[in-house]
MARBA-3410 file (N, C-alpha, C, O; in Angstrom, 1 decimal):
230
13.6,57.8,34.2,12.7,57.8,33.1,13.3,58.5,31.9,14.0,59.5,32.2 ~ 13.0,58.0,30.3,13.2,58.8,29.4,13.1,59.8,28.9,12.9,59.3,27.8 ~ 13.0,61.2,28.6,12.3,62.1,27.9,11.7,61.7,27.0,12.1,60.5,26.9 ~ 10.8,62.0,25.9,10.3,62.6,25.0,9.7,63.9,24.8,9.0,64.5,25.5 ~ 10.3,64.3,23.5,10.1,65.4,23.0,8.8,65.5,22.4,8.3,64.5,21.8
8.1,66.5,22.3,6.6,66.4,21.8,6.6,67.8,21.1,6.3,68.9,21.6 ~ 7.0,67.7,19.3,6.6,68.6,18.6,5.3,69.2,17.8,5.1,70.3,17.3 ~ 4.6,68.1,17.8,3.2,68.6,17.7,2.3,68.6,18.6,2.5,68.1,19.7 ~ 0.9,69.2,17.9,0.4,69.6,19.2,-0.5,68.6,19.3,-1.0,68.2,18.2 ~ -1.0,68.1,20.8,-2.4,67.3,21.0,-3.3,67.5,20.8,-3.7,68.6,21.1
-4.2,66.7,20.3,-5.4,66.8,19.7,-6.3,65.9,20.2,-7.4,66.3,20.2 ~ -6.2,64.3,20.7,-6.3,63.5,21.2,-5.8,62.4,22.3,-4.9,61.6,21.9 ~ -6.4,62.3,23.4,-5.6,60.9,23.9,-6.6,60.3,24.3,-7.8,60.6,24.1 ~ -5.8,58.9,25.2,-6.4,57.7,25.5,-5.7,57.4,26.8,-4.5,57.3,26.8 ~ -6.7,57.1,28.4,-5.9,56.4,29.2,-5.5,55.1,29.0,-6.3,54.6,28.3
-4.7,54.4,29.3,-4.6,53.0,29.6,-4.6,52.7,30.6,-3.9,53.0,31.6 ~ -5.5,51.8,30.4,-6.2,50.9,32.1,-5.6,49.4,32.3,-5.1,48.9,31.3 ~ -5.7,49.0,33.2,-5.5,47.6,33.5,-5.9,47.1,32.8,-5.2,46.4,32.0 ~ -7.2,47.1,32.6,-8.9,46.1,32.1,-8.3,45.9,30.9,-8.1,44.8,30.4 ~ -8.1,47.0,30.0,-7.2,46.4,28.4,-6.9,45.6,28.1,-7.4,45.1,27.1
-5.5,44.8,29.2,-5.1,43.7,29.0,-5.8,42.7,28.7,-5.7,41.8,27.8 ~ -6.9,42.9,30.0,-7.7,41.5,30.0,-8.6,41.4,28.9,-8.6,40.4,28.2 ~ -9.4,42.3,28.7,-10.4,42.3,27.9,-9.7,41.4,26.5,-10.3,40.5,25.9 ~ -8.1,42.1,26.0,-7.7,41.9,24.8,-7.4,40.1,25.2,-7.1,39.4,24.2 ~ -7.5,39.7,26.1,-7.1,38.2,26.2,-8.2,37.2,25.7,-8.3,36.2,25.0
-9.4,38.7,26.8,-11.0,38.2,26.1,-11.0,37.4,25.2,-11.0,36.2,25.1 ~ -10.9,38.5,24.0,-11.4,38.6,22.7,-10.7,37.3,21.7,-11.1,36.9,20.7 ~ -9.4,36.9,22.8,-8.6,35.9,22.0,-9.2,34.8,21.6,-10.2,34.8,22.2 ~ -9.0,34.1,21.1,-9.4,32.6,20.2,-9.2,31.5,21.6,-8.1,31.6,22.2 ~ -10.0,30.6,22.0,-9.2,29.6,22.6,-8.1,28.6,21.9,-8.2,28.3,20.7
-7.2,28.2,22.5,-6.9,27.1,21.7,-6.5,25.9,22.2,-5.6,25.6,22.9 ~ -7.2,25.2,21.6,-7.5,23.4,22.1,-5.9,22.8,22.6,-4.9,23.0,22.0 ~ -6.0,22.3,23.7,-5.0,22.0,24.1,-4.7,20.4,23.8,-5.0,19.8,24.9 ~ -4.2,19.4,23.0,-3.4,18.4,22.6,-3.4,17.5,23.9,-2.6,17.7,24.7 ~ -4.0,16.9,24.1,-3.4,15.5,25.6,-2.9,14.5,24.8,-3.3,13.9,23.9
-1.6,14.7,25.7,-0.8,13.2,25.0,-0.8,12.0,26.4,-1.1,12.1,27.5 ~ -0.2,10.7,25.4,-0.3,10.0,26.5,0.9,10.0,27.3,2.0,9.8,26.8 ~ 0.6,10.2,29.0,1.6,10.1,29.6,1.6,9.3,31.3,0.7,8.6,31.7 ~ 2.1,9.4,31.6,1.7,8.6,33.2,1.3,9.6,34.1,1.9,9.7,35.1 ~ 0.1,10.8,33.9,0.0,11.6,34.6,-1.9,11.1,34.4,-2.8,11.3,35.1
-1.8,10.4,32.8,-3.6,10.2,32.8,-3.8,9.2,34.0,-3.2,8.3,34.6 ~ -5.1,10.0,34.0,-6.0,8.8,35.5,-6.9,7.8,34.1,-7.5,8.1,33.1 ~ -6.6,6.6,34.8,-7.5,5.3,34.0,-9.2,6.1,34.3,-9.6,6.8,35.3 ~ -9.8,5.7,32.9,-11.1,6.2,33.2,-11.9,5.4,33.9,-11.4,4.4,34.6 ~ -13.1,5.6,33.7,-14.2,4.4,34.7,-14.3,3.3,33.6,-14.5,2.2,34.1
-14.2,3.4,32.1,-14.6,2.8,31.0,-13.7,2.6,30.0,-13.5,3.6,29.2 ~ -13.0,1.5,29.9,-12.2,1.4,28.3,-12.7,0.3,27.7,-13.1,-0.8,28.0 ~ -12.5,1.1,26.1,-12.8,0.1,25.0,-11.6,-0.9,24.4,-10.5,-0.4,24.2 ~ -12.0,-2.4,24.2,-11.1,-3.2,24.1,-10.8,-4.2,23.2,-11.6,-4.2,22.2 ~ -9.8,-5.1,23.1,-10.2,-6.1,22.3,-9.9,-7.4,22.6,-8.7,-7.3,23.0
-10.1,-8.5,22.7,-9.8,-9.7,23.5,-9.6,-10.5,21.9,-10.5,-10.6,21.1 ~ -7.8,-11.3,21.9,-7.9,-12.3,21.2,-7.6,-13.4,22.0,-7.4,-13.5,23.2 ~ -7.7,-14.7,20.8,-7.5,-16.0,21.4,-6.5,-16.5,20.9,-6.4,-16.5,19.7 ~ -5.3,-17.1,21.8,-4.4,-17.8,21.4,-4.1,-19.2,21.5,-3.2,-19.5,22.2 ~ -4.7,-20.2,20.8,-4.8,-21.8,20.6,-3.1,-22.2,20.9,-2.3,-21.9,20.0
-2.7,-22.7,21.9,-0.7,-23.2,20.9,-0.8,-24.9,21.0,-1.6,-25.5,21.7 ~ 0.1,-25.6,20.1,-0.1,-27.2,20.4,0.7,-27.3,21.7,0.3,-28.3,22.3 ~ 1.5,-26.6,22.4,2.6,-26.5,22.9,1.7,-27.0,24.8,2.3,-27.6,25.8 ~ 0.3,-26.4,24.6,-0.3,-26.5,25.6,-1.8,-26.5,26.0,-2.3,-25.4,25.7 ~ -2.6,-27.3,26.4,-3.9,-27.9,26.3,-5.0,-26.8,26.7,-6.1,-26.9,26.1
-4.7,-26.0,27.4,-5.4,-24.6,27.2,-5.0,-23.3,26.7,-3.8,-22.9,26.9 ~ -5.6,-22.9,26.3,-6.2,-21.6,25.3,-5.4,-20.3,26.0,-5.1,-20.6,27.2 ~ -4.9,-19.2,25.7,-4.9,-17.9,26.1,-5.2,-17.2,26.0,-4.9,-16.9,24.8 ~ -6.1,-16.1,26.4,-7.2,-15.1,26.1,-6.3,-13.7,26.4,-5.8,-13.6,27.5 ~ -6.1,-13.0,25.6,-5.0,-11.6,25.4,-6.3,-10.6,25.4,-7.1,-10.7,24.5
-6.4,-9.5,26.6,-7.3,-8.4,26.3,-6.4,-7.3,26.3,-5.6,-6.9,27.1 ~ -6.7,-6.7,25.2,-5.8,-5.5,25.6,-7.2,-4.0,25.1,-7.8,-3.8,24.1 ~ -7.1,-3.1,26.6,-7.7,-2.1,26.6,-7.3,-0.1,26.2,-6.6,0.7,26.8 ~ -8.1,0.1,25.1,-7.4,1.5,24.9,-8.3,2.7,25.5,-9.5,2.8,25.6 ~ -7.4,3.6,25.8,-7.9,4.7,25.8,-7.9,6.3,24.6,-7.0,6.9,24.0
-9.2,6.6,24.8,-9.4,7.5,23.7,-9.0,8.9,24.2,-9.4,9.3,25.2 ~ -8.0,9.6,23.4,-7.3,10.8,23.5,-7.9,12.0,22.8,-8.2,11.9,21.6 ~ -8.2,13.1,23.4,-8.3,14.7,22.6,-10.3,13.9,21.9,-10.8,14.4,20.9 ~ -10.9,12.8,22.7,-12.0,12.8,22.1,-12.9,13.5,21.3,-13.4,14.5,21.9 ~ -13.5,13.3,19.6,-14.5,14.3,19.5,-13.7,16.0,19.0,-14.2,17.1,18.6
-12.6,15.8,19.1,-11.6,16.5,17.9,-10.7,15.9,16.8,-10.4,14.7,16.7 ~ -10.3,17.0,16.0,-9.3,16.4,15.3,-8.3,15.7,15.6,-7.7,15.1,14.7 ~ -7.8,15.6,16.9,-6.3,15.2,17.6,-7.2,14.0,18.1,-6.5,13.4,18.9 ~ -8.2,13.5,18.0,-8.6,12.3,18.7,-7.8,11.5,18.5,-7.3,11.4,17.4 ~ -7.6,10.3,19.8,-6.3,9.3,18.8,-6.5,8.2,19.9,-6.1,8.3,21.1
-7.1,7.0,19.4,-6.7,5.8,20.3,-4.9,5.3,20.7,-3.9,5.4,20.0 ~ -5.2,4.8,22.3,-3.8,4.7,22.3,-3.9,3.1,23.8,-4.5,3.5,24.8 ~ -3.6,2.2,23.9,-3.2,1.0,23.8,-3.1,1.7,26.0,-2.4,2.6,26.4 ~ -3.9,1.1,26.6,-3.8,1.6,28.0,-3.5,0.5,28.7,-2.6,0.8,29.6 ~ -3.9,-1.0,28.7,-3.7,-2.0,29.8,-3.6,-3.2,28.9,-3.9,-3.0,27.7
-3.2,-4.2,29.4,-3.3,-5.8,28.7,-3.1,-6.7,29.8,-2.1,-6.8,30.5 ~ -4.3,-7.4,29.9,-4.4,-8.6,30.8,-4.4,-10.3,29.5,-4.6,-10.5,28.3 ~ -4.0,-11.0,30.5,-3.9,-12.5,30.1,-4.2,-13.1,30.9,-3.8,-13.1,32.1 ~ -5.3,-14.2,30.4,-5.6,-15.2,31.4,-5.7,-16.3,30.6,-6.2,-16.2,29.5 ~ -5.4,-17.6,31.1,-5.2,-18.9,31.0,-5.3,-19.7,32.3,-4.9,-19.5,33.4
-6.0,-20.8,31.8,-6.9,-22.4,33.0,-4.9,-22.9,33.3,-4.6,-23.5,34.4 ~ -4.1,-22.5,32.5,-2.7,-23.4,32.3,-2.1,-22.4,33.8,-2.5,-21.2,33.9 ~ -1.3,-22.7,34.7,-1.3,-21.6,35.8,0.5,-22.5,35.5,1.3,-21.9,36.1 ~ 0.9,-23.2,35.0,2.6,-22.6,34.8,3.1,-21.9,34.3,4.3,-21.8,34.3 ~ 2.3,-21.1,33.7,2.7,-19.6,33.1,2.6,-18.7,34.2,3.2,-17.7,34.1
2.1,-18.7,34.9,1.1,-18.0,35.9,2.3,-16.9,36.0,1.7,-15.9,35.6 ~ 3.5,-16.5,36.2,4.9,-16.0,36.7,4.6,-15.1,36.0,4.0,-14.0,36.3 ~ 5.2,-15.7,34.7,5.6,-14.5,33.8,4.2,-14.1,33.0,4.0,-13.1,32.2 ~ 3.6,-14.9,33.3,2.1,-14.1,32.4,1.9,-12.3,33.5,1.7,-11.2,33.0 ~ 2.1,-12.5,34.7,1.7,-11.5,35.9,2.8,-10.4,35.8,2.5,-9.3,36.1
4.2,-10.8,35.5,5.2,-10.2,35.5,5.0,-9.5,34.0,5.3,-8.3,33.9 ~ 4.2,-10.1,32.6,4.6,-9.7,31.4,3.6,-8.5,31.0,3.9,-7.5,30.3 ~ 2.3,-8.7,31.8,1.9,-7.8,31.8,1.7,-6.7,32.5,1.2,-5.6,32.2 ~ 2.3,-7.0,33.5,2.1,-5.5,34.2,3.6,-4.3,33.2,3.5,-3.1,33.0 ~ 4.6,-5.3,32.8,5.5,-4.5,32.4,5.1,-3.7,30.9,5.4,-2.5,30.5
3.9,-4.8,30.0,3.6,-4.2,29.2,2.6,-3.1,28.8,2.3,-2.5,27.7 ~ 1.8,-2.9,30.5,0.8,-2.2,30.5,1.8,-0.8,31.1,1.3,0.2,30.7 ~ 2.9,-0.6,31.9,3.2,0.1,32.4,4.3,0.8,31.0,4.7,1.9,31.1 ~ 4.5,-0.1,29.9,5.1,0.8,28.6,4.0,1.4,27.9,4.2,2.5,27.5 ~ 2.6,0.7,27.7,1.3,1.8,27.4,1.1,2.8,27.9,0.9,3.7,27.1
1.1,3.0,29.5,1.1,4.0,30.2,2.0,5.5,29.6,1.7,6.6,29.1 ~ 3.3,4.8,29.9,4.3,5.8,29.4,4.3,7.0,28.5,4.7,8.1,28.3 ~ 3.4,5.9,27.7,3.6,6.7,26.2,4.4,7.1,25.4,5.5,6.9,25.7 ~ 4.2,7.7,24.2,5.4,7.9,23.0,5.3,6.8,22.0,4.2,6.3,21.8 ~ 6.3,6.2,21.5,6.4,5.3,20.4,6.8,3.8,21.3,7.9,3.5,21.7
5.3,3.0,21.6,5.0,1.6,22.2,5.1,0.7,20.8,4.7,-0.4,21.0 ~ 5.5,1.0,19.8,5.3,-0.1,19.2,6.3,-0.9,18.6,6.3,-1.6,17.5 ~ 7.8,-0.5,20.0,9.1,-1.6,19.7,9.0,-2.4,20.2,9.9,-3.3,20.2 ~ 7.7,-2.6,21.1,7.0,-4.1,22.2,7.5,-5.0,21.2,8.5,-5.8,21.3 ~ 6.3,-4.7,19.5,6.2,-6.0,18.4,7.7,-6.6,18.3,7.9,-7.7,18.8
8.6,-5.9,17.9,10.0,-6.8,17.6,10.3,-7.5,18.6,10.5,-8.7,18.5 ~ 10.4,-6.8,19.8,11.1,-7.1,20.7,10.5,-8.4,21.1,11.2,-9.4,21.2 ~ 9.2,-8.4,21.2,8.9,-9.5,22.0,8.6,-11.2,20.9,8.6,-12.4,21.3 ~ 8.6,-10.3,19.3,8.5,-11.6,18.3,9.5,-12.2,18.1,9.4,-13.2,17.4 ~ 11.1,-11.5,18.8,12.6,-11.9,18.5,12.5,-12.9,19.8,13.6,-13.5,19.8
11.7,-13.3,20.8,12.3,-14.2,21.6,12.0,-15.8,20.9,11.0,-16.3,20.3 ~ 13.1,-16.3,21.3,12.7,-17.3,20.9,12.5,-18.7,22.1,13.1,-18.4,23.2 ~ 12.0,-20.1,22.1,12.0,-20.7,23.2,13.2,-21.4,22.9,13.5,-21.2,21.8 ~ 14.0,-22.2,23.6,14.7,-23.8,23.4,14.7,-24.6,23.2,15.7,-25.3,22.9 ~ 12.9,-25.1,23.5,12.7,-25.9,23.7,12.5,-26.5,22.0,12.6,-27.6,21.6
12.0,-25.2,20.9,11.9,-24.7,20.1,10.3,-24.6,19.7,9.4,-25.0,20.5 ~ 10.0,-24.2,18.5,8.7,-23.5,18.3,7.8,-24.6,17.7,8.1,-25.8,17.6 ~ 6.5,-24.0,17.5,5.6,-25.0,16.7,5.0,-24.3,15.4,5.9,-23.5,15.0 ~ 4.0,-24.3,14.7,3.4,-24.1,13.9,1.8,-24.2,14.3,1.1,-25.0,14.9 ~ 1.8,-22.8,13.5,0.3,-21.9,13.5,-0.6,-22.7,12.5,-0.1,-23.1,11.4
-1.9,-23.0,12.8,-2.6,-23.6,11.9,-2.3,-22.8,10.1,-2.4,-21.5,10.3 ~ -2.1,-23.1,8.9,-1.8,-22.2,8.0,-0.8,-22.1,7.3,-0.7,-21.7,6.2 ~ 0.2,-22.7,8.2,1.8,-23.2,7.8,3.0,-21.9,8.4,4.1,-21.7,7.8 ~ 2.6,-21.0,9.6,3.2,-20.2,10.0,3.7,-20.2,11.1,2.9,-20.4,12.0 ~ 5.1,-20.0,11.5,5.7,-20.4,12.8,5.8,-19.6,13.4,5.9,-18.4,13.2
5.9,-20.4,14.7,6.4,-19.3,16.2,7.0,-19.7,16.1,7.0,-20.8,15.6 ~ 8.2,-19.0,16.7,9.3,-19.5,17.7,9.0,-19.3,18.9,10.0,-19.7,19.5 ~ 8.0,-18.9,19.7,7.8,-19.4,20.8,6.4,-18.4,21.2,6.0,-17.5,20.4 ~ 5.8,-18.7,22.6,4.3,-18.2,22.8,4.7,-16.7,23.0,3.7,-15.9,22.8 ~ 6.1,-16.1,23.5,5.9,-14.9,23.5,5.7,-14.3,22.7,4.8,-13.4,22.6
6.8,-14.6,21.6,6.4,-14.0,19.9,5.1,-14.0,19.0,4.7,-13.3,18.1 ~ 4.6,-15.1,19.6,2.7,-14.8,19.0,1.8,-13.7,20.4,0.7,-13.1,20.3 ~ 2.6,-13.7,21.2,1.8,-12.3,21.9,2.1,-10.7,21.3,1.6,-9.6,21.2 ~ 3.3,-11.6,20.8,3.8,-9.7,20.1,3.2,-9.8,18.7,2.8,-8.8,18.1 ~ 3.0,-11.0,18.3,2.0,-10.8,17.2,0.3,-10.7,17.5,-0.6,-10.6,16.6
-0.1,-10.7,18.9,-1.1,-10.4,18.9,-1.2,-8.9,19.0,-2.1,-8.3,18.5 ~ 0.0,-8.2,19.8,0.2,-6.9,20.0,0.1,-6.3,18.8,-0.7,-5.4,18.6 ~ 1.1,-6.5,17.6,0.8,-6.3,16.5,-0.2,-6.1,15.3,-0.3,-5.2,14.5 ~ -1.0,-7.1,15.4,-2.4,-7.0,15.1,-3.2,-5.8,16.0,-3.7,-4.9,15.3 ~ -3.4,-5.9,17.2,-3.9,-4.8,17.4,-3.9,-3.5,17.3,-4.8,-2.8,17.3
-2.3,-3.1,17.4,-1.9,-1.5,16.8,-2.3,-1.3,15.7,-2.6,-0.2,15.3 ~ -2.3,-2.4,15.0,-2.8,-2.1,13.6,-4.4,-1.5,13.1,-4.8,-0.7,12.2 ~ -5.0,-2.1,13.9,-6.3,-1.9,13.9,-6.9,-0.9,14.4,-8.0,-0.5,14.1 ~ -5.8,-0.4,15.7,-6.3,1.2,16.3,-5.7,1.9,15.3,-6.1,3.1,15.2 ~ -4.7,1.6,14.5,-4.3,2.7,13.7,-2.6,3.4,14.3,-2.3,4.6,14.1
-1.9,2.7,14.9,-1.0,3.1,15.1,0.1,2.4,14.9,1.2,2.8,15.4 ~ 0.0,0.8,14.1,1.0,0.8,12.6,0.4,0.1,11.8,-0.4,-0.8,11.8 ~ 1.2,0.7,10.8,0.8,0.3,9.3,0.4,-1.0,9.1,0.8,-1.7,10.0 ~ -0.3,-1.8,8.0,-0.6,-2.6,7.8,0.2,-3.1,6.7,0.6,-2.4,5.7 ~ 0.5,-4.6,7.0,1.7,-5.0,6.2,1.4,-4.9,4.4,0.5,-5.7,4.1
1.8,-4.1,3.3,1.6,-4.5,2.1,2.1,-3.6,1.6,2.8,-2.8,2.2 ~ 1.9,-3.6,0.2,2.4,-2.8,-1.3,2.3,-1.2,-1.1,1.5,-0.6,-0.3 ~ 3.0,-0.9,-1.9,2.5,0.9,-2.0,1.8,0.8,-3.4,1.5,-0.2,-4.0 ~ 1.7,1.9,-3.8,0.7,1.4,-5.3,1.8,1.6,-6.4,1.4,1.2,-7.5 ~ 3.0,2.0,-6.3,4.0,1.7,-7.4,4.1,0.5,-7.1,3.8,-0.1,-8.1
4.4,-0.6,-6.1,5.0,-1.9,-6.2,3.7,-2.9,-6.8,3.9,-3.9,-7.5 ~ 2.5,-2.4,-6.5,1.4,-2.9,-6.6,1.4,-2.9,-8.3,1.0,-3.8,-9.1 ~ 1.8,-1.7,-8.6,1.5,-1.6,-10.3,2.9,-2.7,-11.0,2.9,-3.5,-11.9 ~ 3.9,-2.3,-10.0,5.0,-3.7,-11.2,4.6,-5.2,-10.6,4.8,-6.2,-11.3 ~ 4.1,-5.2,-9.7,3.8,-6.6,-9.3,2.7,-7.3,-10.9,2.9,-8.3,-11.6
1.7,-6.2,-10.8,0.8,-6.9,-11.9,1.1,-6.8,-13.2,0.8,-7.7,-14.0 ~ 1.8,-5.6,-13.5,2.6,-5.8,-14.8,3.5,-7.0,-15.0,3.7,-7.5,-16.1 ~ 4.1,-7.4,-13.8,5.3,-9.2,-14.0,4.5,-10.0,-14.0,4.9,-11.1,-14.5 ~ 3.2,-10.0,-13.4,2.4,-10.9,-13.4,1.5,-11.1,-14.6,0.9,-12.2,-14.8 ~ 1.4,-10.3,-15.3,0.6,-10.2,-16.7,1.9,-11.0,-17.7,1.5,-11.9,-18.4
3.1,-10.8,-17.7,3.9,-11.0,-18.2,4.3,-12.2,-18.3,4.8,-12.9,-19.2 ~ 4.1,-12.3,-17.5,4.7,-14.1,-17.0,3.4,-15.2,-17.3,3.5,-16.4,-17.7 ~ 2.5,-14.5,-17.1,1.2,-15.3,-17.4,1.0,-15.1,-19.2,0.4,-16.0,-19.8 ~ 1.4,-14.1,-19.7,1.7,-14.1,-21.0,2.3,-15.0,-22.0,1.8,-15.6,-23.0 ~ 4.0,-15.0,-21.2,5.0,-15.9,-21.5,4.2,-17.5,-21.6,4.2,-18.2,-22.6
3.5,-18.0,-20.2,3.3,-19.1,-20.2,2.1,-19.7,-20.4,1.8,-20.9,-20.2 ~ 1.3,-18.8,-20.8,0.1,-19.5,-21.2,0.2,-19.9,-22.9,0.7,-19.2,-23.7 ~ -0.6,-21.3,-23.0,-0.6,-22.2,-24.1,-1.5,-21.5,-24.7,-2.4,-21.0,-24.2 ~ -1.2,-21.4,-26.2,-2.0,-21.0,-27.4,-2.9,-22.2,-27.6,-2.3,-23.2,-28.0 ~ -4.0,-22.3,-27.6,-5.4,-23.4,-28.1,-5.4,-23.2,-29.5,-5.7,-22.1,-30.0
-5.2,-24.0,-30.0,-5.0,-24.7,-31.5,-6.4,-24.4,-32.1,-6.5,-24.1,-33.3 ~ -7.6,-24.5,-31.4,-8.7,-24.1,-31.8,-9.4,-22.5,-31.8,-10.4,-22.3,-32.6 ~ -9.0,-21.4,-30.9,-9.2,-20.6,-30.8,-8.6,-19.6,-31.7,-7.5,-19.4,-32.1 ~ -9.8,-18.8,-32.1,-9.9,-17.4,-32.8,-9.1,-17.8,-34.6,-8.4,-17.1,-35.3 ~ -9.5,-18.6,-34.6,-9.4,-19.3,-35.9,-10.2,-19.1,-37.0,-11.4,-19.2,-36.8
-9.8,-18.9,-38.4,-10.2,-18.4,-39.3,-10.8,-19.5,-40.3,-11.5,-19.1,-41.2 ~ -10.4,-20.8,-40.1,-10.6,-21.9,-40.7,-11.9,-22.3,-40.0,-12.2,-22.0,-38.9 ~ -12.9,-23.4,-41.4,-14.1,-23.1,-40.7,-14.5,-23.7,-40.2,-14.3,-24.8,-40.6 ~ -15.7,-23.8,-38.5,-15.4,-24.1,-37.5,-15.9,-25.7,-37.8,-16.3,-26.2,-38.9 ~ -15.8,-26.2,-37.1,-15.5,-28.5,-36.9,-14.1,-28.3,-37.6,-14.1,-29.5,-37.5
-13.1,-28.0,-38.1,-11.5,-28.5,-38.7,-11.3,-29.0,-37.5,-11.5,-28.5,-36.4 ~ -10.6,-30.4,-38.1,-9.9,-31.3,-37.1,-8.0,-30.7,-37.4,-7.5,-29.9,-38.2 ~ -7.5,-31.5,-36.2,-6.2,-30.6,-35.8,-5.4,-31.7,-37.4,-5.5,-32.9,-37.9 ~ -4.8,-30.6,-37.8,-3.3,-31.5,-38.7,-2.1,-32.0,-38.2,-1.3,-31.6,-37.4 ~ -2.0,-33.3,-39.1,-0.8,-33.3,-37.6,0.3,-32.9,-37.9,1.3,-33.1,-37.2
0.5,-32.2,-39.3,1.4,-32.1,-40.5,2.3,-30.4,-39.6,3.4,-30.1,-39.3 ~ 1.0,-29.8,-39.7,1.5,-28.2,-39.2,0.3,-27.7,-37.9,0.1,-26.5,-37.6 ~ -0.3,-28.9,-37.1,-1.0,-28.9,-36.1,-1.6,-27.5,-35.9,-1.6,-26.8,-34.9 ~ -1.9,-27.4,-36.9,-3.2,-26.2,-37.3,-4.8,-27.1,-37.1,-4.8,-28.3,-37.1 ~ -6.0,-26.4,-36.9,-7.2,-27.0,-36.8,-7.4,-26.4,-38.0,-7.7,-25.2,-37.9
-7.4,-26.7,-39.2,-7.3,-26.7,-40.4,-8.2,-27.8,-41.3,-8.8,-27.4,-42.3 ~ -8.3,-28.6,-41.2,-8.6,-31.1,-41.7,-9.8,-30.3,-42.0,-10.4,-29.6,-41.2 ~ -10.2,-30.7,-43.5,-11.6,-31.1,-43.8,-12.1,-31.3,-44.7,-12.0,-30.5,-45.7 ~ -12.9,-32.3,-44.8,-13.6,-32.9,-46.4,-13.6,-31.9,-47.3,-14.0,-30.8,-47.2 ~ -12.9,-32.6,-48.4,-12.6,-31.7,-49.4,-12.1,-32.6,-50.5,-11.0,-33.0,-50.6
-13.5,-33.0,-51.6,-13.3,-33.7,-52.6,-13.8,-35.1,-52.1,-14.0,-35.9,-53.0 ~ -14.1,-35.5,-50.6,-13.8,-36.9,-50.1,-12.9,-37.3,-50.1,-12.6,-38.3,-50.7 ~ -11.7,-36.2,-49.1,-10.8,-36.5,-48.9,-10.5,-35.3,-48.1,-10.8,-34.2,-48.4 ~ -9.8,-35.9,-46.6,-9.2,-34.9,-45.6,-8.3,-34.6,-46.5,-7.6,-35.3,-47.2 ~ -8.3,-32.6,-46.2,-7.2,-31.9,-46.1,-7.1,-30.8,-45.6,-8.1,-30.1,-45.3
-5.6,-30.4,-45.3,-5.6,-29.7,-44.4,-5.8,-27.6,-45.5,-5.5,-27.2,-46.7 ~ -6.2,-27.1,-44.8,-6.6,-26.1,-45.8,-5.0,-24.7,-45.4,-4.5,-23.7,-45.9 ~ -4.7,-25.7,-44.3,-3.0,-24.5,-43.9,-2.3,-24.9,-45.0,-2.4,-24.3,-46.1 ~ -1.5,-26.0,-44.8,-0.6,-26.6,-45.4,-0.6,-27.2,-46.5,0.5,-27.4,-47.0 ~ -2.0,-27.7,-47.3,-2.4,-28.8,-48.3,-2.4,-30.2,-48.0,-2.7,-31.0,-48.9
-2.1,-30.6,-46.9,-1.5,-32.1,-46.6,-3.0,-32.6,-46.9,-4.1,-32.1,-46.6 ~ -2.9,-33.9,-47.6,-4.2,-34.7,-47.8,-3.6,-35.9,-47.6,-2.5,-36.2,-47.9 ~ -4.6,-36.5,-47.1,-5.1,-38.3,-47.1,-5.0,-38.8,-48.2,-5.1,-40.0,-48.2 ~ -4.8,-38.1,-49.5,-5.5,-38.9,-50.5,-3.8,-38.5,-51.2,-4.0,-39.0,-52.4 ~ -3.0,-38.2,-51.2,-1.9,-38.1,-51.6,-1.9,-36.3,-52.0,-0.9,-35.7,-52.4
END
């Protein structure tokens, strides 16, 4: 043990107890602990969901896409929906394979957690051989997996974990400024509007002003002077 030297005199002390410690942990603030998503959550009894429908010409029944989320850090700030399971069902059973195969792989990259939303590319880049069809609207697939990743798509968007396709508000502002512009450039001047000449003048055909009008008993034009009558 160290010395110390003690040149003044006591006047006061204090024991230190065990209980200090605790007490001072007491007194501490809690602090809210963060759940992220990971493969350690237990599925709850209840998830909230969304079921789309996928029509293709490609095949005479329908595909029904449910995909179920679960809610994180509920009822705090850090709450955060996050993408838990996705089932597919279709009357069509030659998909039957890879529909059982596609989801379990895609429910088991939900699980995982972290950044799920390189599913979208990946799965809108396949394409078929047979080749694609067209979405009512004039919009193509290249094939039924890539409108699943567009259905995946759509729904991240809606829980809020990607962005929604559009403008920032600088692009937004030059868009309508070229668009004022252009609509400027090409819109026709009306020969009759905001005219100073008094209203019935028929058009001249001299300086195609709406200018023409009885004057003397005889059209003229009040722009240019052109008359009927010489």
């Amino acid at each position: 043990m160290s010395s110390m030297k003690i040149d003044r005199r006591i006047v006061k002390y204090r024991v230190h107890k065990p209980t200090d410690k605790t007490e001072s942990k007491a007194d501490a603030k809690p602090v809210a602990k963060v759940i992220r998503m990971t493969e350690e959550i237990q599925r709850p009894e209840m998830l909230i969901g969304s079921t789309y429908k996928i029509k293709t010409p490609v095949s005479d029944h329908a595909m029904y896409v449910t995909i179920n989320d679960i809610v994180l850090n509920e009822g705090t700030e850090h709450e955060q929906r996050r993408p838990f399971e996705i089932f597919i069902n279709s009357k069509n059973l030659d998909h039957f394979q890879w529909i059982v195969a596609l989801t379990r792989i895609i429910s088991a990259v939900f699980r995982k957690g972290g950044d799920v939303t390189f599913l979208v590319e990946e799965l809108k880049a396949v394409f078929d051989p047979r080749g694609g069809y067209w979405q009512p609207g004039g919009k193509f697939m290249p094939s039924i997996i890539a409108e699943l990743g567009h259905v995946i798509e759509k729904h991240l968007q809606f829980i809020g974990l990607l962005r929604p396709p559009g403008l920032d508000e600088h692009q937004k502002k030059l868009v309508e400024e070229k668009r004022a512009e252009f609509e400027a450039r090409q819109k026709q001047q009306d020969a009759f509007s905001k005219s100073h000449f008094p209203e019935g003048a028929q058009l001249c055909a001299k300086c195609s002003t709406a200018a023409v009008v009885m004057m003397d008993g005889c059209m003229t034009c009040l722009n240019c002077g052109d008359s009927k009558c010489g």
